[in-house]
N, CA, C and O atoms as a GROMACS GRO file, in nm:
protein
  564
    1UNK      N    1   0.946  -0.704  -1.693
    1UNK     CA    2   1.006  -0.704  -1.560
    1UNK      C    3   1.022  -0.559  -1.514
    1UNK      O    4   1.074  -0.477  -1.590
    2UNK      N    5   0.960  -0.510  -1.344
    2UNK     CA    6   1.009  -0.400  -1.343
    2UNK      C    7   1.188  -0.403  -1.251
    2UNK      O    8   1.263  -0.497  -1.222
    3UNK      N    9   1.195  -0.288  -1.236
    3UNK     CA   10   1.331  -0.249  -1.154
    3UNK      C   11   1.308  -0.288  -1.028
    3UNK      O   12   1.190  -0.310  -1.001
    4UNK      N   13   1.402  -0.306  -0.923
    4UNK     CA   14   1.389  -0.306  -0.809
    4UNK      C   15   1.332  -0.225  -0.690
    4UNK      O   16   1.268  -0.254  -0.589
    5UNK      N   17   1.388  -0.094  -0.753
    5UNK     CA   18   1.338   0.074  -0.712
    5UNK      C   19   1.167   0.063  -0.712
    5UNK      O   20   1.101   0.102  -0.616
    6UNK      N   21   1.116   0.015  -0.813
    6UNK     CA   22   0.996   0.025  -0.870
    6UNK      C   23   0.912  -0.092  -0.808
    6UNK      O   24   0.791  -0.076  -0.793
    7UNK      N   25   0.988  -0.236  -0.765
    7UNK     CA   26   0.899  -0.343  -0.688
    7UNK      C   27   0.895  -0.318  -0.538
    7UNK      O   28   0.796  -0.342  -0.468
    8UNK      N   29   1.002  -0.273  -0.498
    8UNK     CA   30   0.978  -0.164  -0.355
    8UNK      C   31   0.904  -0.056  -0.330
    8UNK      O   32   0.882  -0.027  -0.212
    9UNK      N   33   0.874  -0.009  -0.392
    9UNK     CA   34   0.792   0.099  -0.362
    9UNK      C   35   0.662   0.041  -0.422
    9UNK      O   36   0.582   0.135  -0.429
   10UNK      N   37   0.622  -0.040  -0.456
   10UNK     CA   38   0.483  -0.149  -0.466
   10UNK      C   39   0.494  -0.218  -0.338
   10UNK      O   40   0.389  -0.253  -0.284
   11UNK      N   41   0.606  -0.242  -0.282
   11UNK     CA   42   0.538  -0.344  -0.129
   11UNK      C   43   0.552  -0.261  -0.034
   11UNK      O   44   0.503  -0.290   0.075
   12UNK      N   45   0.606  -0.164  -0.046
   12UNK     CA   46   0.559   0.027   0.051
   12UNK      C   47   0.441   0.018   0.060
   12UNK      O   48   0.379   0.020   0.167
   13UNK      N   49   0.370   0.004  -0.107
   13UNK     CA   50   0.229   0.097  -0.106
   13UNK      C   51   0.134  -0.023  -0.036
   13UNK      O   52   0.039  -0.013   0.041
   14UNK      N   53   0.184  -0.111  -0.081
   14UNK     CA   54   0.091  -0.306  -0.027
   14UNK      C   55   0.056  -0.274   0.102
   14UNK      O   56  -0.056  -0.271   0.153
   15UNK      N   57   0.199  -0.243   0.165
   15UNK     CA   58   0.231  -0.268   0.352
   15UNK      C   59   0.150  -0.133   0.362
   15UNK      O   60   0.049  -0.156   0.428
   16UNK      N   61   0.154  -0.020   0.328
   16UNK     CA   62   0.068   0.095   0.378
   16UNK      C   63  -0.058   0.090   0.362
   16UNK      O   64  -0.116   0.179   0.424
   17UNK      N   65  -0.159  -0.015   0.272
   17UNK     CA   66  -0.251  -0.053   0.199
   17UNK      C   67  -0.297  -0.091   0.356
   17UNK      O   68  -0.388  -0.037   0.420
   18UNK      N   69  -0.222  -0.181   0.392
   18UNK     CA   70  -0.257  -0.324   0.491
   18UNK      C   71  -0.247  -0.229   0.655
   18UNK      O   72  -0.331  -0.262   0.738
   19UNK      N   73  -0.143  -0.111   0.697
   19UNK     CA   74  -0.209  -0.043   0.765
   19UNK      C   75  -0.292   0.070   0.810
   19UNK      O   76  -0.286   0.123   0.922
   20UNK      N   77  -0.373   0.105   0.711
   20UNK     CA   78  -0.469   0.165   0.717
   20UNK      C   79  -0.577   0.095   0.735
   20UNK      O   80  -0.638   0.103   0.842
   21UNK      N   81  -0.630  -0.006   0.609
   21UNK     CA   82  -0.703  -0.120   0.648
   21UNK      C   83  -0.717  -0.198   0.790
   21UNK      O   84  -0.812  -0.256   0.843
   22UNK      N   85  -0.582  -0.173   0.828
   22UNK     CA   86  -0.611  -0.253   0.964
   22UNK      C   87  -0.631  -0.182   1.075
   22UNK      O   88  -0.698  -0.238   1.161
   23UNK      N   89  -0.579  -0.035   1.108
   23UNK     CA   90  -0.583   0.068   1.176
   23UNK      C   91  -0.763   0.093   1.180
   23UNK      O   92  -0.832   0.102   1.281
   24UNK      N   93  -0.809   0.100   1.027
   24UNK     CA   94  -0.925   0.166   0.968
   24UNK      C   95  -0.930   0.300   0.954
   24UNK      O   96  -1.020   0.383   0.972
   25UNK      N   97  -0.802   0.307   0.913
   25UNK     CA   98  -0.795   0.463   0.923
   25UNK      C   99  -0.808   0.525   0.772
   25UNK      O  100  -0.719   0.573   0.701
   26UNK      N  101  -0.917   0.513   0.752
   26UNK     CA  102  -1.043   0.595   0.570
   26UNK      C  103  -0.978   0.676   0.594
   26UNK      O  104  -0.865   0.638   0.566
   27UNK      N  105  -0.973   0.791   0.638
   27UNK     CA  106  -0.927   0.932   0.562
   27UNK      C  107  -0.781   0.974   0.518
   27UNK      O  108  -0.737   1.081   0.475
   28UNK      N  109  -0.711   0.834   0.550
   28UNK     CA  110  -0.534   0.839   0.517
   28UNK      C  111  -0.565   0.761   0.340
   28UNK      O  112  -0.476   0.778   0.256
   29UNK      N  113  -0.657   0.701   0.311
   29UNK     CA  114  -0.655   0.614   0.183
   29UNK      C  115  -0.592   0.725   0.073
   29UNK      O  116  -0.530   0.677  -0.022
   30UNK      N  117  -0.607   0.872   0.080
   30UNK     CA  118  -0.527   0.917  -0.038
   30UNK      C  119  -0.387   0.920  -0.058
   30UNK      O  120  -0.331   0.996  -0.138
   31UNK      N  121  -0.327   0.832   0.021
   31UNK     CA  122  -0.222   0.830   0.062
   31UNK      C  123  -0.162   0.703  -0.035
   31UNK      O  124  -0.044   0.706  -0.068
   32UNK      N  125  -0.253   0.588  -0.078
   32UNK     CA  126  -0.201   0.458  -0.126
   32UNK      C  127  -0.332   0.489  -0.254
   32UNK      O  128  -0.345   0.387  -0.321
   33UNK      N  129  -0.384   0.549  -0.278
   33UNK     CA  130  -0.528   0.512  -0.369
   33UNK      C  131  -0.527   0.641  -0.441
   33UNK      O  132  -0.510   0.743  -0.375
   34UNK      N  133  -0.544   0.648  -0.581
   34UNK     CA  134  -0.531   0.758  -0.648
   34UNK      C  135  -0.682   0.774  -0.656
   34UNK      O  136  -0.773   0.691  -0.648
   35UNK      N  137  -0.681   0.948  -0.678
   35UNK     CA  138  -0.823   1.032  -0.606
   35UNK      C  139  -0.941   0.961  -0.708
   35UNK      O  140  -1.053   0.925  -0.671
   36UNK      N  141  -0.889   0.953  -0.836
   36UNK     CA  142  -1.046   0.828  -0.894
   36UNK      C  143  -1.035   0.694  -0.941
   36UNK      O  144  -1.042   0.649  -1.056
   37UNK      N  145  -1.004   0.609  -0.778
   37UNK     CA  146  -0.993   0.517  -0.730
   37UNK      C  147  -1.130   0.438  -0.824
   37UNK      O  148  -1.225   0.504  -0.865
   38UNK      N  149  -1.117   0.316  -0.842
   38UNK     CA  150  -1.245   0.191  -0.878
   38UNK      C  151  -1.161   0.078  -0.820
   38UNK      O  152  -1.050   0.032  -0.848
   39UNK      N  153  -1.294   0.038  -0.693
   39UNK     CA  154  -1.263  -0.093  -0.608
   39UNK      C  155  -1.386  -0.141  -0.614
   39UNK      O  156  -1.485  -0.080  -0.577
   40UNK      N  157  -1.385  -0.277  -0.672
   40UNK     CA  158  -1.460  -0.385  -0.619
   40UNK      C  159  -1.445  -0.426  -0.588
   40UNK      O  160  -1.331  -0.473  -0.585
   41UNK      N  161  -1.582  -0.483  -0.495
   41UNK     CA  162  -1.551  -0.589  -0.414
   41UNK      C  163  -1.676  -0.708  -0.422
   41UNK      O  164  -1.787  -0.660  -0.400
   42UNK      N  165  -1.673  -0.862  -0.450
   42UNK     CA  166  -1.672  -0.956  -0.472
   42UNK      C  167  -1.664  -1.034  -0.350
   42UNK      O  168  -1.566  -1.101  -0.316
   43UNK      N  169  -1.769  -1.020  -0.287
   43UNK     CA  170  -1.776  -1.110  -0.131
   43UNK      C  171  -1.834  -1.268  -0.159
   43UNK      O  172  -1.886  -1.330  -0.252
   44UNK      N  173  -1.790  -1.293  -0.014
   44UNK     CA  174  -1.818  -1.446  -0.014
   44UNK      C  175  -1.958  -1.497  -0.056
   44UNK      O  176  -1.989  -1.599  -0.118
   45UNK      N  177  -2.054  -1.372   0.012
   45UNK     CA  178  -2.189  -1.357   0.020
   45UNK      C  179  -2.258  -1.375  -0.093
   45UNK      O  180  -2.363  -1.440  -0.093
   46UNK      N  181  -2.202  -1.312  -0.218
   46UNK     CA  182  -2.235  -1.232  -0.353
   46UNK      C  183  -2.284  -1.143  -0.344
   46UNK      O  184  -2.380  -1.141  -0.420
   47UNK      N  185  -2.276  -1.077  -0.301
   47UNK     CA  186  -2.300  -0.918  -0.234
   47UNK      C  187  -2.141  -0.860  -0.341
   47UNK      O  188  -2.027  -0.904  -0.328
   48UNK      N  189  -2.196  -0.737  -0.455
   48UNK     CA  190  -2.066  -0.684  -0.536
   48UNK      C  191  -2.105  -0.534  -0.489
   48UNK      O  192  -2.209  -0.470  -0.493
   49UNK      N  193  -1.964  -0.507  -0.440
   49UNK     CA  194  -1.950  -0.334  -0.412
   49UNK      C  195  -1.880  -0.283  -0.548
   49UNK      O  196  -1.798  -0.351  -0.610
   50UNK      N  197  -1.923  -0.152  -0.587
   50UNK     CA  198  -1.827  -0.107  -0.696
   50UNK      C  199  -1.838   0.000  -0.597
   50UNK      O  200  -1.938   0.023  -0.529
   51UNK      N  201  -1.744   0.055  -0.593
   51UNK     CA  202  -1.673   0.229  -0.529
   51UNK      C  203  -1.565   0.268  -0.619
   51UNK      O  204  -1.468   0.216  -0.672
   52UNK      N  205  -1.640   0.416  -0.614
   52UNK     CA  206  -1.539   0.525  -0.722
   52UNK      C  207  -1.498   0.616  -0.614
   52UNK      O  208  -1.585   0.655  -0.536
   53UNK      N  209  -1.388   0.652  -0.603
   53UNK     CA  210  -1.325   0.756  -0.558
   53UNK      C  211  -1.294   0.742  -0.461
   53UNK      O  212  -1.345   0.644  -0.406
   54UNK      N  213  -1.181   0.836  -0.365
   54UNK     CA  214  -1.169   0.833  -0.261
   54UNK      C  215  -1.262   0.854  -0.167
   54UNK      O  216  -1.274   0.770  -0.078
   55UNK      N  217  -1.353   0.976  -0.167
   55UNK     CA  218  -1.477   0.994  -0.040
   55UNK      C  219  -1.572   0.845  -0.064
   55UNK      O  220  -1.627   0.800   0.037
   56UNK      N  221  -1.588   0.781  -0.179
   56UNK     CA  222  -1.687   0.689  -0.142
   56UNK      C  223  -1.571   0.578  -0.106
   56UNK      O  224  -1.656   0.498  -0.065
   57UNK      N  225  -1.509   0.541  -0.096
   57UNK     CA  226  -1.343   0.494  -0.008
   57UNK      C  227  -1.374   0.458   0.129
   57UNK      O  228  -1.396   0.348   0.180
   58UNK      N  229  -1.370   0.587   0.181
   58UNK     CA  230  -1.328   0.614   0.298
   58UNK      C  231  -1.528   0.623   0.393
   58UNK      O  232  -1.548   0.630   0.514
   59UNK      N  233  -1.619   0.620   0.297
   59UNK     CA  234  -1.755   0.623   0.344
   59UNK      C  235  -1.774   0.435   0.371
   59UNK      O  236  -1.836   0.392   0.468
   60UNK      N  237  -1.714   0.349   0.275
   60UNK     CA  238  -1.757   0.244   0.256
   60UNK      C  239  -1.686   0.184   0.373
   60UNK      O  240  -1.756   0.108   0.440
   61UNK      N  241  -1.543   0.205   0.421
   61UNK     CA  242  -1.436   0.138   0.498
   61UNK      C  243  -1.527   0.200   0.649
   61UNK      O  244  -1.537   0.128   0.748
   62UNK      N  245  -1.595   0.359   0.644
   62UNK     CA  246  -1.625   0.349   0.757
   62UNK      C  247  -1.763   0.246   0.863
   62UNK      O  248  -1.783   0.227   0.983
   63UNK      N  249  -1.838   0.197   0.717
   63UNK     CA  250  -1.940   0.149   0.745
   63UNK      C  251  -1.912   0.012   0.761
   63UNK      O  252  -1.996  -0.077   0.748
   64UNK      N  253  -1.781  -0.006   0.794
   64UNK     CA  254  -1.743  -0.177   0.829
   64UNK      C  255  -1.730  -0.165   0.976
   64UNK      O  256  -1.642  -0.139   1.057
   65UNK      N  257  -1.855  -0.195   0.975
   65UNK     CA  258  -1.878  -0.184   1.184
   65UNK      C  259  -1.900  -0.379   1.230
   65UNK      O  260  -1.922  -0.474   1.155
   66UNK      N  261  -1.884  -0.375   1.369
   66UNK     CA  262  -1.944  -0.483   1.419
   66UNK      C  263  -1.861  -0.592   1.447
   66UNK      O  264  -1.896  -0.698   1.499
   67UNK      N  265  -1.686  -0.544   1.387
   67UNK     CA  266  -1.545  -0.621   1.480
   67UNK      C  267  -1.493  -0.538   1.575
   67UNK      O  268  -1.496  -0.416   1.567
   68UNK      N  269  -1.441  -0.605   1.671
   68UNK     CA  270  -1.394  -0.617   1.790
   68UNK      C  271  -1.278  -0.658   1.723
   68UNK      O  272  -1.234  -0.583   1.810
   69UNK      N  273  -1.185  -0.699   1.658
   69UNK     CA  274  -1.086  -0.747   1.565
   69UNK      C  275  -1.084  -0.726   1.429
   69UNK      O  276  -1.186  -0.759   1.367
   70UNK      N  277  -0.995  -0.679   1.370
   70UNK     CA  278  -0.973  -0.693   1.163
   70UNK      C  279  -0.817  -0.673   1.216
   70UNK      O  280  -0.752  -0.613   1.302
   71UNK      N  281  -0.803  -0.764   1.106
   71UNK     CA  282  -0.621  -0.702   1.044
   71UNK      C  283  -0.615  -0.766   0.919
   71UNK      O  284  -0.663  -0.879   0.903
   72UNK      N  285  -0.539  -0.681   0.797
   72UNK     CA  286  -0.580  -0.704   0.683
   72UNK      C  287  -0.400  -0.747   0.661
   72UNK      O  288  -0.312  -0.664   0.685
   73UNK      N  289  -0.376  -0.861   0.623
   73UNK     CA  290  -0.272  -0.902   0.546
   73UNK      C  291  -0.243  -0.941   0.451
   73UNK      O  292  -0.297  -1.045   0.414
   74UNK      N  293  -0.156  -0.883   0.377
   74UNK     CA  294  -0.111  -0.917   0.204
   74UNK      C  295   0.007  -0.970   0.222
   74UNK      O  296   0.106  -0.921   0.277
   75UNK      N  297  -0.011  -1.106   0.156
   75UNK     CA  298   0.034  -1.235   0.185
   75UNK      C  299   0.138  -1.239   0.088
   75UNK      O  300   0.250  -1.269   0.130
   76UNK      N  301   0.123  -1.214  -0.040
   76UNK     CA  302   0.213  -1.233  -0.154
   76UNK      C  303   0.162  -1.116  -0.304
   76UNK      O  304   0.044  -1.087  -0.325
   77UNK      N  305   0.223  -1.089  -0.351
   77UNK     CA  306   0.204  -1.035  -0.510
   77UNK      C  307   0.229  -0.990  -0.601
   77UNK      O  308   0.200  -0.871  -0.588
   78UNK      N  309   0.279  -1.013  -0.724
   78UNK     CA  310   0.352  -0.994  -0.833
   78UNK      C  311   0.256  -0.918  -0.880
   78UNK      O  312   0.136  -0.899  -0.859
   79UNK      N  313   0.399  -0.849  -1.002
   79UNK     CA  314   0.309  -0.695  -1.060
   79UNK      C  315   0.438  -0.692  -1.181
   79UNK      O  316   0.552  -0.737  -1.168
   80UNK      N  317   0.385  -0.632  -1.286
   80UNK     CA  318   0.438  -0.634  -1.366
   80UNK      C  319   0.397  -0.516  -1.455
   80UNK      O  320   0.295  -0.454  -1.423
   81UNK      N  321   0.482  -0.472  -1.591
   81UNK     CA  322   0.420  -0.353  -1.677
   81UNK      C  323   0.330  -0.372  -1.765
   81UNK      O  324   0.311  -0.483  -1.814
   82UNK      N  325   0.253  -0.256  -1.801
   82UNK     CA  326   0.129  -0.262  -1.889
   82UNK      C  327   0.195  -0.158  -1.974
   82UNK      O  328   0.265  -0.064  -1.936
   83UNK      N  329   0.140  -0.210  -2.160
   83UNK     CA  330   0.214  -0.171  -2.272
   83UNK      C  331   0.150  -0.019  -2.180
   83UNK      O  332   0.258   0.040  -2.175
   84UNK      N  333   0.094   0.036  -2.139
   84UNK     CA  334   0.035   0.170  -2.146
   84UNK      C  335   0.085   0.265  -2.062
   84UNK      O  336   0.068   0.387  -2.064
   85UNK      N  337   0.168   0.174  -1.967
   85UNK     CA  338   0.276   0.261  -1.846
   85UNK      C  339   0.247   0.257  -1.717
   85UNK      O  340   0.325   0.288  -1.627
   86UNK      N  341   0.113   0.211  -1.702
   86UNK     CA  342   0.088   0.184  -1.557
   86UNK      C  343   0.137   0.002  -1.546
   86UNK      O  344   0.168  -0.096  -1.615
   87UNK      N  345   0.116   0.050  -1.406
   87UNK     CA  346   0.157  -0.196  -1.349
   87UNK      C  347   0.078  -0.222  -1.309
   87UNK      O  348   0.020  -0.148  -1.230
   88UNK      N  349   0.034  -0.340  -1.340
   88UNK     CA  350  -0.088  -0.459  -1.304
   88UNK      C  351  -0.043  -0.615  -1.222
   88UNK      O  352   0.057  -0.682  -1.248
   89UNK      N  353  -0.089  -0.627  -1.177
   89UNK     CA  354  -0.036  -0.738  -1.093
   89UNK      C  355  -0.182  -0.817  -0.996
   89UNK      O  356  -0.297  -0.788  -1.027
   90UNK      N  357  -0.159  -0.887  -0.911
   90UNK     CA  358  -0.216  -0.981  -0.844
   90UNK      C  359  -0.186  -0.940  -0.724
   90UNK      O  360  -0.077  -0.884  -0.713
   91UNK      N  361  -0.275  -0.958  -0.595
   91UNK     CA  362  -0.237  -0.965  -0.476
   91UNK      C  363  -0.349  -1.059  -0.374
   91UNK      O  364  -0.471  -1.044  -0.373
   92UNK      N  365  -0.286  -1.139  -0.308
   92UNK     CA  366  -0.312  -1.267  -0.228
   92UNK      C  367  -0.332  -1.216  -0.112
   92UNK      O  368  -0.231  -1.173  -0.054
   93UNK      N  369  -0.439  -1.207  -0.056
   93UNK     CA  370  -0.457  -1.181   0.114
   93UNK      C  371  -0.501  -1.237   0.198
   93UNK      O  372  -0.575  -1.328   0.161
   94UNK      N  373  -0.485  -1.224   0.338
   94UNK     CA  374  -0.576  -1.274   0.396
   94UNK      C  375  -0.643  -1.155   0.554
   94UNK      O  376  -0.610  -1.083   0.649
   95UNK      N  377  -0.719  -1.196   0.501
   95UNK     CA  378  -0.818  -1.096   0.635
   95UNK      C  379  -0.848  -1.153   0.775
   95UNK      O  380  -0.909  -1.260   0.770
   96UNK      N  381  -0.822  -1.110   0.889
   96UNK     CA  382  -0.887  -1.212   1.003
   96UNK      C  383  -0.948  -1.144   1.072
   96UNK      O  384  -0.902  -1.030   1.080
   97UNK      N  385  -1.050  -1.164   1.138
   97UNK     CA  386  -1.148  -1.046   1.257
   97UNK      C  387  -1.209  -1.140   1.360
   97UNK      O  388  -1.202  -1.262   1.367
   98UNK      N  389  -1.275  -1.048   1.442
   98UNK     CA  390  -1.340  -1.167   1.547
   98UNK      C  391  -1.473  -1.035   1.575
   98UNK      O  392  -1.452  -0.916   1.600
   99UNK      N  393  -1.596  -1.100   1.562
   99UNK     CA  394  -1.677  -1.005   1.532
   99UNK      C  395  -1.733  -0.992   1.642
   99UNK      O  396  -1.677  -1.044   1.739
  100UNK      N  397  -1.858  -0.921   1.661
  100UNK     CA  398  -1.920  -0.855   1.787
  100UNK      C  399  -2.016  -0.995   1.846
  100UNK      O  400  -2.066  -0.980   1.957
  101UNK      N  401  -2.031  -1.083   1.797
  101UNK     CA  402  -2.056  -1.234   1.854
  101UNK      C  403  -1.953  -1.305   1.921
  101UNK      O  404  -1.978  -1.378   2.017
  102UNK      N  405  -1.845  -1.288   1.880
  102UNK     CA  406  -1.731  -1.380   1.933
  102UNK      C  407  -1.673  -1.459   1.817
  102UNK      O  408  -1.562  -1.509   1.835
  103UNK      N  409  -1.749  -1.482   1.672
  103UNK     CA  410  -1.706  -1.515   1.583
  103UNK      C  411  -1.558  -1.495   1.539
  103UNK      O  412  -1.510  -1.382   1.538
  104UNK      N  413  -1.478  -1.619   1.497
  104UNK     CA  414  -1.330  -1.533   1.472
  104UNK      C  415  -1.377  -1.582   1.293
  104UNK      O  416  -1.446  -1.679   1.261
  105UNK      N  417  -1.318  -1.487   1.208
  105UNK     CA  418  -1.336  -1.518   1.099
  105UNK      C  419  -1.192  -1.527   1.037
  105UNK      O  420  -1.094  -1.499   1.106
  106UNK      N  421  -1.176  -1.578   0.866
  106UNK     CA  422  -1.078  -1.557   0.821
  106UNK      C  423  -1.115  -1.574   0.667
  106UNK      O  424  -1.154  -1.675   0.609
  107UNK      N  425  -1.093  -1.448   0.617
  107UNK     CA  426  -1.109  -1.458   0.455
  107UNK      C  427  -1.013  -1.470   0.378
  107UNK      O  428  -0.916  -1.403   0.411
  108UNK      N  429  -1.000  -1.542   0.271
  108UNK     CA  430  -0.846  -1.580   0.198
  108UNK      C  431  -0.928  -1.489   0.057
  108UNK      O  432  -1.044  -1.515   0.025
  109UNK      N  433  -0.834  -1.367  -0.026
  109UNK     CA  434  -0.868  -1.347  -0.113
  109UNK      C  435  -0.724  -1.302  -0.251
  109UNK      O  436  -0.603  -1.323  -0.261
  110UNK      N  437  -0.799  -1.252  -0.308
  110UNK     CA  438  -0.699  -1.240  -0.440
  110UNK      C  439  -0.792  -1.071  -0.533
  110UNK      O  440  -0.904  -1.050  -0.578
  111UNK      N  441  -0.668  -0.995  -0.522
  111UNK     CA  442  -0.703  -0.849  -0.550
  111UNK      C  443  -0.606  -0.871  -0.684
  111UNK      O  444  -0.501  -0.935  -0.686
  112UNK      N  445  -0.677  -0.791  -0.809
  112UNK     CA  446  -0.608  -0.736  -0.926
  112UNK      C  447  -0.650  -0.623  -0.940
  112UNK      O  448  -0.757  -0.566  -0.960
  113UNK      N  449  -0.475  -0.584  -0.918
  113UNK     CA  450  -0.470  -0.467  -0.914
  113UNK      C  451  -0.427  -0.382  -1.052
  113UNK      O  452  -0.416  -0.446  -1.156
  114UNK      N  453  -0.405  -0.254  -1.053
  114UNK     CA  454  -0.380  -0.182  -1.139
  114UNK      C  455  -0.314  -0.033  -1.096
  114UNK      O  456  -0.389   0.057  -1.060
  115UNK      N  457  -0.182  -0.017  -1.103
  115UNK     CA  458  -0.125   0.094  -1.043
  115UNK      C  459  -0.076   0.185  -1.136
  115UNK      O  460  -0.053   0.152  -1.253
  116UNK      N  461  -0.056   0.321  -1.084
  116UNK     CA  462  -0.031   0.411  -1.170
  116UNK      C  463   0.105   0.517  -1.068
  116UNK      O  464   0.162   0.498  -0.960
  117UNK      N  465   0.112   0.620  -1.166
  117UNK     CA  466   0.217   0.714  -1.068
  117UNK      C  467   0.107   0.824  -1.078
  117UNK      O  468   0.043   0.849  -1.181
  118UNK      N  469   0.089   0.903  -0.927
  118UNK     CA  470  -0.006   1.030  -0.883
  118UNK      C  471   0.099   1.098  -0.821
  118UNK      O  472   0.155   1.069  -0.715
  119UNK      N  473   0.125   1.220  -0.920
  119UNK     CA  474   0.241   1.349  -0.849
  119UNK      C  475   0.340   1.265  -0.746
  119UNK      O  476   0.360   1.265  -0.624
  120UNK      N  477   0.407   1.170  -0.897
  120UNK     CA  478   0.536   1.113  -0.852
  120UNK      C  479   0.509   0.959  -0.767
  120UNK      O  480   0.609   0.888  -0.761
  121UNK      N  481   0.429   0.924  -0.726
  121UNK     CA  482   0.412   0.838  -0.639
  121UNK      C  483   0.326   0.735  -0.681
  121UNK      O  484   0.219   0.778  -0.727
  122UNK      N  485   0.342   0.568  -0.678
  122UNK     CA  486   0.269   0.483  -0.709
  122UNK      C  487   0.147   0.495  -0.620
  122UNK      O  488   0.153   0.541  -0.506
  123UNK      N  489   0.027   0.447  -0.682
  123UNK     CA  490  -0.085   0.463  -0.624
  123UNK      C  491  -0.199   0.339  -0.670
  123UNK      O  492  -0.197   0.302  -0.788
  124UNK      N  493  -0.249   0.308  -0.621
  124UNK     CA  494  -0.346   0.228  -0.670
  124UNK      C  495  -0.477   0.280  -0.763
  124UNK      O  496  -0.546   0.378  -0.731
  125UNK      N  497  -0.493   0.221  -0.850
  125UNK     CA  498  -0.584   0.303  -0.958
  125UNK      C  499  -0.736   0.225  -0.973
  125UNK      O  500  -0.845   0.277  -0.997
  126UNK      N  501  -0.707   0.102  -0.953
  126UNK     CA  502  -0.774  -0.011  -0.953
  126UNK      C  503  -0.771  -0.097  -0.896
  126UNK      O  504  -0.653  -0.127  -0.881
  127UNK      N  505  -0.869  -0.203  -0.823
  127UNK     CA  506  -0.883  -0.319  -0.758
  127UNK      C  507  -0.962  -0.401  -0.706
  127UNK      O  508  -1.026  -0.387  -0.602
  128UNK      N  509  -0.959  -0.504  -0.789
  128UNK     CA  510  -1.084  -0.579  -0.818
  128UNK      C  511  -1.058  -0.711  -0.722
  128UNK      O  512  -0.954  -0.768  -0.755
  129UNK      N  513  -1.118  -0.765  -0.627
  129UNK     CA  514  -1.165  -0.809  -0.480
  129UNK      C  515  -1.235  -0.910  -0.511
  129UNK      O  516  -1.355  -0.882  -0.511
  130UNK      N  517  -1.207  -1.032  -0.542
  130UNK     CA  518  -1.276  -1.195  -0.483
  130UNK      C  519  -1.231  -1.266  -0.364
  130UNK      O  520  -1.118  -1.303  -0.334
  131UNK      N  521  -1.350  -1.280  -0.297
  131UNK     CA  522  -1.298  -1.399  -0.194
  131UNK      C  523  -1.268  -1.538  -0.251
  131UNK      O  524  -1.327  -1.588  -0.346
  132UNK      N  525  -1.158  -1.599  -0.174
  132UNK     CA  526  -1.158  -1.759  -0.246
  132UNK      C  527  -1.203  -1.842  -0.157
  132UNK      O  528  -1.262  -1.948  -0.180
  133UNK      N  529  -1.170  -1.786  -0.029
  133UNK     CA  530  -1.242  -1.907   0.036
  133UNK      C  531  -1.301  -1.828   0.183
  133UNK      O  532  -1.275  -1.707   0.178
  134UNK      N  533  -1.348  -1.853   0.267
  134UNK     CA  534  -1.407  -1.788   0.398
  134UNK      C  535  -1.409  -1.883   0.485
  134UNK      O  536  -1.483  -1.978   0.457
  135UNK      N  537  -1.326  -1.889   0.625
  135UNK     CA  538  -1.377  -1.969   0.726
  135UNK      C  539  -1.422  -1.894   0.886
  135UNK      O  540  -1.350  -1.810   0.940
  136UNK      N  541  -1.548  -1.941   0.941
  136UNK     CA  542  -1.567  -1.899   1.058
  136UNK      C  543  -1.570  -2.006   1.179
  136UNK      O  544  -1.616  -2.120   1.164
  137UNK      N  545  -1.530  -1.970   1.271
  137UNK     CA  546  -1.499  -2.021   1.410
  137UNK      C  547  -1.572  -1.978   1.516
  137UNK      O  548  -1.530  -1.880   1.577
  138UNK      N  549  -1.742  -2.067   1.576
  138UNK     CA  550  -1.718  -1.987   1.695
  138UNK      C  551  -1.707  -2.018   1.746
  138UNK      O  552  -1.682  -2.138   1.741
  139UNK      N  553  -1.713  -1.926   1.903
  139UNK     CA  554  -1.641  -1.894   1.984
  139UNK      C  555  -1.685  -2.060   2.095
  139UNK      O  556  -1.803  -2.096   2.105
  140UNK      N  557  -1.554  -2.150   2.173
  140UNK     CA  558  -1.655  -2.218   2.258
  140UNK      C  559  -1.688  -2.159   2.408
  140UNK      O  560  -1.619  -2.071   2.459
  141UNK      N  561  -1.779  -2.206   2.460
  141UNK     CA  562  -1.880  -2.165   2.517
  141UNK      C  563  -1.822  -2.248   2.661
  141UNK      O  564  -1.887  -2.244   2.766
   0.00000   0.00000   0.00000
């Protein structure tokens, strides 16, 4: 179990996670993501991204073109200690956009994560990205 001090400042870093992502604002990610970051990502498609670091971060988030809409919400997620000192936990999201068709989309996923402290501050170290489910809507006519 962690402290309270310590599960707050995990749904700081969640909620700051979720506006940058949604802003799209890449070059704030060193802000929630420690500098040798590993994110995968595990799309609906089967299409697997691995990204190391922050610059390939903030290269990959910029090449998400072609909404007219995103907002990234983290829905729920427990986290807990690792014998080694960092926290690992789960996080439940959901994504919604409406793309340059008119498409509204909505992705339901589940991130395991892996956090650490970077000069004092929790950070994300790791995070590994499956979709569970994907629905699209279009637009009527």
């Amino acid at each position: 179990m962690i402290d309270a001090e310590t599960y707050t400042a995990i749904q700081q870093l969640q909620r700051s996670y979720a506006d940058i992502a949604t802003r799209m604002a890449w070059d704030e990610a060193g802000s929630v993501l420690a500098p040798d970051i590993h994110i995968t990502f595990n799309t609906s498609s089967g299409a697997v991204y691995e990204i190391d670091g922050l610059a390939a971060y903030a290269e990959f988030g910029a090449n998400m073109t072609g909404f007219v809409f995103y907002e990234y919400l983290p829905v729920s997620f427990v986290v807990s200690p690792d014998p080694d000192g960092t926290l690992v936990g789960r996080t439940y999201s959901l994504e919604v956009a409406e793309n340059d068709a008119g498409d509204w989309l909505e992705f339901y996923g589940q991130y395991d994560d892996t956090y650490a402290k970077v000069d004092g501050e929790w950070r994300f170290t790791r995070r590994i990205y499956r979709t569970v489910k994907q629905r699209a809507t279009k637009p009527s006519r």
